[in-house]
C-alpha positions in Angstrom: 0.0 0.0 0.0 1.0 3.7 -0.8 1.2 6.3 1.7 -2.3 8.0 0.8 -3.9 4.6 1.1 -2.4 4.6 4.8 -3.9 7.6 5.3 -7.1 6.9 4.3 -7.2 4.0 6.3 -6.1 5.9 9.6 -8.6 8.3 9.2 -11.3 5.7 9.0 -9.7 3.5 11.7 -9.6 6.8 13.7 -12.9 7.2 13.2 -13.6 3.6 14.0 -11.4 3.8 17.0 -13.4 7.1 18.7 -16.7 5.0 18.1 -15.4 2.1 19.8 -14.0 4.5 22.7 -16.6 7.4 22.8 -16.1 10.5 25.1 -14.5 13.6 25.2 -11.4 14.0 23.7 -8.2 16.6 24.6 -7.8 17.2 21.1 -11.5 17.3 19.4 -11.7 15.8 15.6 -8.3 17.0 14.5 -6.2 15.4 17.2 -8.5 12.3 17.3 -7.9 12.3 13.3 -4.4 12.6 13.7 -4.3 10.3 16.2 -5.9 7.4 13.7 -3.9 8.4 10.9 -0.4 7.7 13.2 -2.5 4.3 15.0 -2.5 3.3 11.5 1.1 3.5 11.0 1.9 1.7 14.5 -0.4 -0.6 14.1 0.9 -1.9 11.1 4.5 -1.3 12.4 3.4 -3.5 15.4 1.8 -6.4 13.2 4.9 -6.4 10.9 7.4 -6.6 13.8 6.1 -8.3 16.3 3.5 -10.7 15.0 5.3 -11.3 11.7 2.4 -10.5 9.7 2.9 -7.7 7.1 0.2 -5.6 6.5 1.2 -3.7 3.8 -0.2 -5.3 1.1 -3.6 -5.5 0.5 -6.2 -3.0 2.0 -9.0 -4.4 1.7 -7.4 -7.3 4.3 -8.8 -7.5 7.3 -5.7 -8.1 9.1 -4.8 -4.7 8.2 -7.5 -3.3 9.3 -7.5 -4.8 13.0 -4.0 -3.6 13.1 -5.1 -0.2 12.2 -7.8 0.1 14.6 -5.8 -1.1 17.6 -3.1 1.0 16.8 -5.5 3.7 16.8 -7.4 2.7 20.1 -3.8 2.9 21.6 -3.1 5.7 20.8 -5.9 7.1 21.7 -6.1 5.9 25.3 -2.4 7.1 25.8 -3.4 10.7 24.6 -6.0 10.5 27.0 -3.8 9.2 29.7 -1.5 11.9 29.2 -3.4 15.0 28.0 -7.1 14.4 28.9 -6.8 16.2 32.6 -4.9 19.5 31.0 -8.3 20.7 30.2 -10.2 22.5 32.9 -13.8 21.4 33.0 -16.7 23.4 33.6 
């Protein structure tokens, strides 16, 4: 897969991800978008490394997909770990 198509699929495993783990968000819809676009990447980086399953070739495979997503839900939960109390709440 190109880089665009990694893209595309972070921003719709981002999307995927903040369904899966609604709430409020430090970032809003940009940080939670960039945050799927760079659970894409690590996801797949995870998969190729660790589980000796490279995902960067099909992307319609649903391998590639789950490694997306949970990249994505990782990330997002260790943004929220870190940055979701800087926020004052009314």
């Amino acid at each position: 897969m190109g880089i665009i198509s990694w893209i595309v699929l972070g921003l719709l495993a981002g999307a995927i991800a903040k369904v899966l783990l609604p709430g409020r968000d430090p970032g809003g819809f940009i940080g939670t978008t960039l945050i799927g676009i760079a659970g894409a990447f690590v996801g797949g980086w995870i998969s190729a490394r660790f589980f000796d399953r490279p995902v960067a070739t099909h992307f319609y495979d649903g391998a590639t997909w789950m490694a997306a997503i949970g990249g994505s839900l990782v990330l997002l939960i260790g943004y929220r770990i870190l940055f979701g109390h800087s926020r004052s709440r009314h």
